[in-house]
N, C-alpha and C positions, 0 to 999 in steps of 0.2 A: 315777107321781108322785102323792103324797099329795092330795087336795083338800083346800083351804082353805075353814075357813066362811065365806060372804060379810061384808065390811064393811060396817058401818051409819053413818048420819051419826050416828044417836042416841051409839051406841059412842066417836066420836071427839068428842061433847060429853062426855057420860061421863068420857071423860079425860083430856081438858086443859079442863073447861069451870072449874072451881074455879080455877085460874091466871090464866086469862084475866078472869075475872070480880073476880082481887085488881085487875089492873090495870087492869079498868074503873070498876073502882069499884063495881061492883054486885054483886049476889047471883045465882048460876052461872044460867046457860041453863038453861032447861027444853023449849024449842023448836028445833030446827036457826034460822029467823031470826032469833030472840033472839041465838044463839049466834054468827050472823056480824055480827051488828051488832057485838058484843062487839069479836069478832075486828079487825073495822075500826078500833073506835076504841081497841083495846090496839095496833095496826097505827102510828095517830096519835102515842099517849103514847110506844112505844118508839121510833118513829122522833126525833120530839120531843129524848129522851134520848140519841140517835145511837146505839143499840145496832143493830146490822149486821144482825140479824136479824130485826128489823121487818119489812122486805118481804116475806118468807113468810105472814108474818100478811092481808096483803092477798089474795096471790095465792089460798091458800088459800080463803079465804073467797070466792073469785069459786069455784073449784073447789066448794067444796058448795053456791054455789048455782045451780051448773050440775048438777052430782048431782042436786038436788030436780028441775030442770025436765027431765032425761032421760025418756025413754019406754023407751030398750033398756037390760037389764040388764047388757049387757058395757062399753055406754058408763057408765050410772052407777057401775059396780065401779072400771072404771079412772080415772075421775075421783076418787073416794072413797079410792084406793090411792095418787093424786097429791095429793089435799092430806093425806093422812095422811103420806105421806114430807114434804111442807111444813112438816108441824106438829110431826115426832118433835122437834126442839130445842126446843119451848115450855118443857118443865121449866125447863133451863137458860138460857132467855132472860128465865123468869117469876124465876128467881133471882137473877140479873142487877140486874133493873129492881129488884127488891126491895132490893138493898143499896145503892141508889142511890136512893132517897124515904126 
């Protein structure tokens, strides 16, 4: 079986932090806590909006900031690979919210 390069928290700011960042209303993450604050209060607005997908946004964001406080690298990866399957709908949730403000 192939190895996979490991997941970063930075990588999963990287790519959905500009989305998360329209609908916080700020300027993207450059920090993983910047980045779950973000997360929380786009969590708030789309819930707010009743988009179904809001809760990911929470849960996620507890998932990387249990990633940050791991010590073992198999628990930080798998945590990192759960809120990254959390977060693959952002695009389309960030789309969403968009045509609806």
């Amino acid at each position: 079986m192939p190895q996979t390069a490991p997941l970063t928290t930075l990588a999963l700011v990287a790519r959905y932090g500009v989305g998360i960042a329209f609908v916080a209303e700020e300027k993207p993450a450059t920090t993983v806590p910047d980045f779950t604050t973000q997360l929380r209060t786009a969590y708030e607005r789309m819930s707010n909006a009743g988009l179904s997908l809001a809760d990911d946004l929470d849960l996620a964001a507890d998932r990387l900031d249990d990633a940050e406080q791991a010590t073992d690298p198999t628990e930080e990866q798998a945590l990192l690979r759960k809120a990254a399957d959390l977060m693959r709908d952002i695009p389309d949730a960030v789309d969403e919210y968009r045509s609806m403000v």
